[in-house]
Every structure is written in structure tokens, then in C-alpha cells.
MARTIMI-968359 format. One record per residue (C-alpha): residue in one letter; x, y, z. Coordinates in steps of 0.1 Angstrom, whole numbers, plus 2048, in hexadecimal, padded with zeros to 3 digits. Example, Ala and Ser with C-alpha at 12.3 -4.5 7.8 and 13.67 -1.06 7.14 Angstrom:
# MARTIMI-968359
<node residu="a" u="87B" v="7D3" w="84E"/>
<node residu="s" u="889" v="7F5" w="847"/>
This chain:
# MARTIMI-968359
<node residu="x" u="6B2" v="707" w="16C"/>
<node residu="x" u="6B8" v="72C" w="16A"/>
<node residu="x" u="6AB" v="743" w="150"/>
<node residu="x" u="6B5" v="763" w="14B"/>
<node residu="x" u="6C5" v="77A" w="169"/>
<node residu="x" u="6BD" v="752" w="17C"/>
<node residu="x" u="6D5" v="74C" w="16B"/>
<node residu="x" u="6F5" v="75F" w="17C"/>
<node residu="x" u="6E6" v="757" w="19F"/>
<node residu="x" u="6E7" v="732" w="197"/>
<node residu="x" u="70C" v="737" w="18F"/>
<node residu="x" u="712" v="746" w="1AD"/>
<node residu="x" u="703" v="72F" w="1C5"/>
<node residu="x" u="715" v="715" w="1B6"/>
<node residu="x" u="737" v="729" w="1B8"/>
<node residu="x" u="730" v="735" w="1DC"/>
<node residu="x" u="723" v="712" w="1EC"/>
<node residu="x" u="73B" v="6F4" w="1E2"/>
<node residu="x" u="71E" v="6D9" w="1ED"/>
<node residu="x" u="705" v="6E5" w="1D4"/>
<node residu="x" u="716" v="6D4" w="1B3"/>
<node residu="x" u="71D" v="6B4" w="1BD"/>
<node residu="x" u="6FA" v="6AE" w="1C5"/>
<node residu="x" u="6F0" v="6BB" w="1A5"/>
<node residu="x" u="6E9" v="6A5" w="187"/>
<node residu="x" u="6E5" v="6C4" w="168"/>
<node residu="x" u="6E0" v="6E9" w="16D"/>
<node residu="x" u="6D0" v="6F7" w="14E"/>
<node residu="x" u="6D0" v="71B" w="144"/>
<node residu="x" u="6C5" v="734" w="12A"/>
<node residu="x" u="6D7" v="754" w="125"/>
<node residu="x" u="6C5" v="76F" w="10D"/>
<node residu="x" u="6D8" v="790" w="112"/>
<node residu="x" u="6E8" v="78A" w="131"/>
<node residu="x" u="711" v="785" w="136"/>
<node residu="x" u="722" v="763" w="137"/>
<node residu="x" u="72A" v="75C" w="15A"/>
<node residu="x" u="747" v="747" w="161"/>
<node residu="x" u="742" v="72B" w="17B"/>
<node residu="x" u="768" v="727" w="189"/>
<node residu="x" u="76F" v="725" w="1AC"/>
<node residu="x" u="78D" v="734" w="1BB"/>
<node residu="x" u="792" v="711" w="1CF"/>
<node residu="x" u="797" v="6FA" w="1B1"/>
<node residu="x" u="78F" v="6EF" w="191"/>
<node residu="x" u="774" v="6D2" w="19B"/>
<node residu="x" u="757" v="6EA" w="199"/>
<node residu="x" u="763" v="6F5" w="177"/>
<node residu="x" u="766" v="6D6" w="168"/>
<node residu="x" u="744" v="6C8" w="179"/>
<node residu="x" u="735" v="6EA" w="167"/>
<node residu="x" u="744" v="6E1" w="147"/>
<node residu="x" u="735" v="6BC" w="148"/>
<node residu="x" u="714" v="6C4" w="156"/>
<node residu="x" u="708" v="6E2" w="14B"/>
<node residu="x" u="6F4" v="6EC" w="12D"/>
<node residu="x" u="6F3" v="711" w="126"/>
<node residu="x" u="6D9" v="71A" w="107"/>
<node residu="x" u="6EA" v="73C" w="0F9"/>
<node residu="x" u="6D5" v="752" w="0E6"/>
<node residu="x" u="6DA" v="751" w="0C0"/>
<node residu="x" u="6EB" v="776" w="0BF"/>
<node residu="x" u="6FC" v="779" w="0DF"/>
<node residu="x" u="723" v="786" w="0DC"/>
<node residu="x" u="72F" v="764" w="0E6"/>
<node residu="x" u="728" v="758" w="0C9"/>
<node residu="x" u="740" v="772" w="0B8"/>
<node residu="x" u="75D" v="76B" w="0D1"/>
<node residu="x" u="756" v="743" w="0C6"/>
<node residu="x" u="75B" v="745" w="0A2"/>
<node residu="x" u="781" v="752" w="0AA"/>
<node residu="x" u="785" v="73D" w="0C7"/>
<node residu="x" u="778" v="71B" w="0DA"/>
<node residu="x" u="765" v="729" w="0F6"/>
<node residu="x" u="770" v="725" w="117"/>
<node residu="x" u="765" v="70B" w="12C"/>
<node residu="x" u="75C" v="720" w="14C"/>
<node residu="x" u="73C" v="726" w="138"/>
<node residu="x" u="72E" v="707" w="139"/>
<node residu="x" u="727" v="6F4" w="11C"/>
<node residu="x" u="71A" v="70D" w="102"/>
<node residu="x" u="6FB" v="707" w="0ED"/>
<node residu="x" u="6F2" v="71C" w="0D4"/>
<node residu="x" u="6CF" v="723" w="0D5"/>
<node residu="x" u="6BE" v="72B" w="0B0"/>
<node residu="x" u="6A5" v="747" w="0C4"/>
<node residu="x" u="6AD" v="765" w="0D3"/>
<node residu="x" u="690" v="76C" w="0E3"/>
<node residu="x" u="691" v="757" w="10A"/>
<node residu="x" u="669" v="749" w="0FF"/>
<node residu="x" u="678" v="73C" w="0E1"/>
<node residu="x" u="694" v="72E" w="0EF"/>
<node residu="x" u="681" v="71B" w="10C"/>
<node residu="x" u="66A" v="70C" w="0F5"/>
<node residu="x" u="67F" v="705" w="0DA"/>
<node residu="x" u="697" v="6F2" w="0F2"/>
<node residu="x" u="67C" v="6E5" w="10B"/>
<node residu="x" u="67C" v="6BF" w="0F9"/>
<node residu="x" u="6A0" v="6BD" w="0FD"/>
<node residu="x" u="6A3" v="6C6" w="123"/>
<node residu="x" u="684" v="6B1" w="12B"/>
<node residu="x" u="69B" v="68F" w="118"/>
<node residu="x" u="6BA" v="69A" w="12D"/>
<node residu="x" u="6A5" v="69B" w="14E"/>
<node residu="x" u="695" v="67C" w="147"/>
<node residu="x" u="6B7" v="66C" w="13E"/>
<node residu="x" u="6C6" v="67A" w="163"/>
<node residu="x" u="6AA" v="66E" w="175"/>
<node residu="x" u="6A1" v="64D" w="167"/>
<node residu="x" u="6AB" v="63A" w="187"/>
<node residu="x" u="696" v="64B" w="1A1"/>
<node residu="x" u="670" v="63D" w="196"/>
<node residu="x" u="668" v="626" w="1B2"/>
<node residu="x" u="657" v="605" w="1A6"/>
<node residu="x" u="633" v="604" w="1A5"/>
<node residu="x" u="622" v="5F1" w="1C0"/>
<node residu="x" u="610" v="5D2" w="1B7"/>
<node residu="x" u="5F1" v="5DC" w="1C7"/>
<node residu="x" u="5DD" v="5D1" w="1AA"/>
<node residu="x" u="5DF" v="5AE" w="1A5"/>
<node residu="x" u="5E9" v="5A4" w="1C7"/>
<node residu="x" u="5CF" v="5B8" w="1D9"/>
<node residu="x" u="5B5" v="5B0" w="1C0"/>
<node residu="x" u="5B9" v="58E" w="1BC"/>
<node residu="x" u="5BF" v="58D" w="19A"/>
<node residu="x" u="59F" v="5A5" w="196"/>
<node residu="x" u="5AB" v="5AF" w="16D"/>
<node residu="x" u="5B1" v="5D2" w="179"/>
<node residu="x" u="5D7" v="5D6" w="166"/>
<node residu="x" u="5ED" v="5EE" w="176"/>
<node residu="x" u="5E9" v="608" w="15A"/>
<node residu="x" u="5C7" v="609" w="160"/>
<node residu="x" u="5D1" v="60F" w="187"/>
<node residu="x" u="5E8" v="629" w="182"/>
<node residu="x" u="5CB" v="63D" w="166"/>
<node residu="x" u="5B2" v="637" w="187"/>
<node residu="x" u="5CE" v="648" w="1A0"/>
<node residu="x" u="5D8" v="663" w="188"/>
<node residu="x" u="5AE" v="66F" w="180"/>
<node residu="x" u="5A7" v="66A" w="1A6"/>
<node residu="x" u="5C3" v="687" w="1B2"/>
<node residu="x" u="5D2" v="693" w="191"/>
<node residu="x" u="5E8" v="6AB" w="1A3"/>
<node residu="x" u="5F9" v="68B" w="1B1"/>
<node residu="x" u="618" v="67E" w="1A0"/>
<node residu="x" u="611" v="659" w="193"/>
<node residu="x" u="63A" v="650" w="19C"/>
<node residu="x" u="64F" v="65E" w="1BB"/>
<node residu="x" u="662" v="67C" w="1B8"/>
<node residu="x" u="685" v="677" w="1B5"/>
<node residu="x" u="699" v="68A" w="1D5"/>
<node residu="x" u="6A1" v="6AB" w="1D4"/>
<node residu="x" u="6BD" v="6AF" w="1EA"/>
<node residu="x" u="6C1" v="6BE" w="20C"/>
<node residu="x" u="6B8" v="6E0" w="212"/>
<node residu="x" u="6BD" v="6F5" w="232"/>
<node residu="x" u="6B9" v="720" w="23C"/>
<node residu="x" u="6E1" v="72E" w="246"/>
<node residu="x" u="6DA" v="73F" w="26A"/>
<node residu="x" u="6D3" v="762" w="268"/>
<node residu="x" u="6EB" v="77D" w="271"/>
<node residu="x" u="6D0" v="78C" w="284"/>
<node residu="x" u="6C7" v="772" w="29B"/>
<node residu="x" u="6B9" v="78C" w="2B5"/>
<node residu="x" u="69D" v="790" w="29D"/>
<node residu="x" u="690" v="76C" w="29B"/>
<node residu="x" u="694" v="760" w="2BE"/>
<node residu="x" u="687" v="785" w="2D1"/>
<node residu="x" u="6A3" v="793" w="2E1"/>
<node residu="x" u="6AA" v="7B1" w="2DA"/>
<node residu="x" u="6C6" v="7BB" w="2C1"/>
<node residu="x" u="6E4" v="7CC" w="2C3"/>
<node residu="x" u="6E4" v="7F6" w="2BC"/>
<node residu="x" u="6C0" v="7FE" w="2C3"/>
């Protein structure tokens, strides 16, 4: 999700690095004042279709987009436009926040991992339901997730140009 100037780094990220987007599910942004980036790479068209498909961009209500629109269908290297009915970026999150929360839910609906039966089994059959297992869990560490997390991918540091810096010797010019 980017919001804001997050919004043109996101874009980049995903031009510059061809194995962020396919292991992306949505990218989400919100863009107040700021100019429409285009997300085509100079490689192919599979990032700009993937962009089309998967993105959601939330357009505040008077950007100049929306002037170019109402001659012409606007161009898919945007993303899939939404026009938002706020301009202000507050209004915009909140007013849009029920709809994002649906779509995430819809992308992740696969990765909950079934509960354990630790209730019953363990118990015996003690009447302890699982609902009132999972209430007992979430009041005993409530900054503890009752389901697993889905993955989040596979994120690594690019080695530094200046090496010299990190492992002691000394660099170059000094």
C-alpha cells in the first residue's frame, strides 16, 4: 500500500526489480496531489498488464486525471483508476478502508491454518468449545494473533558498494 509520495517509490520498485510482482497479490495506493506514475517496464508488457489487473489506485476527487478521462479512456499504465469522492488523503483512507480490508480478506482467504483440536481431545471432552479457547488465548496475550500469518515473501539486503566499510578494511581513496 502506498499513500502519498509512497506511492511513486512503490512504482518504482516494482519497475526496477522484476521478482517483486509476481509475488504480489494487490498493491493499493492513494494519490492526492501527486502525478500519475506509469508502471511500464522497458522489458515487456507482463508487468503492465499484471499492474492493470492487480492494482487499485484511489485518485483524489479533483485530480487533473480526471479531466483527461472525460475526453479519453485512461491509460492502462496507471493501474486501475478509482475515483475517490474525497480529496483530502484522511478522507480518502477512511472512506475506502472497508473496501480494501474485503479485497485483502478475499486474497488471503487460503492462508488461515486450521485450528488445533486441542480442546476436546486434550480435555477429554471437558465442555470447553473451541470459541471459548480461542477468547481464553486471545485475553491471555492479546497482542498475539488468534490465526497464523499468512507468508510474506522473501526478503534479503543487495551487498553494499562499500563493502570496505562493513567488513574493516580499509577503503579505497583515503
Amino acid at each position: 500500500m502506498g499513500v502519498g509520495a509512497a506511492y511513486a517509490s512503490i512504482i518504482e520498485l516494482l519497475k526496477d526489480n522484476q521478482r517483486v510482482f509476481p509475488r504480489v497479490e494487490k498493491v493499493f495506493f492513494f494519490v492526492g496531489d501527486q502525478a500519475m506514475q506509469s508502471c511500464r517496464s522497458d522489458t515487456g508488457d507482463e508487468l503492465l498488464h499484471w499492474y492493470y489487473r492487480n492494482s487499485m489506485v484511489y485518485v483524489a476527487q479533483s485530480h487533473h486525471i480526471w479531466e483527461y478521462t472525460e475526453k479519453k479512456k485512461p491509460k492502462k499504465r496507471f493501474g486501475n483508476l478509482v475515483k475517490s469522492e474525497n480529496d483530502d488523503m484522511q478522507g480518502m483512507l477512511a472512506h475506502h478502508k472497508d473496501e480494501i480490508v474485503e479485497m485483502m480478506k478475499e486474497a488471503t482467504g487460503g492462508w488461515e491454518e486450521p485450528a488445533e483440536d486441542s480442546g476436546e481431545k486434550q480435555n477429554g471432552g471437558g465442555g470447553d468449545s473451541e470459541d471459548e479457547l480461542v477468547g481464553e488465548k486471545k485475553m491471555a496475550d492479546p497482542l498475539q494473533s488468534p490465526i497464523r500469518l499468512p507468508p510474506m515473501g522473501n526478503f534479503a539486503l543487495s551487498p553494499s558498494r562499500n563493502n570496505g566499510a562493513r567488513t574493516g578494511s580499509p577503503s579505497r581513496g583515503r
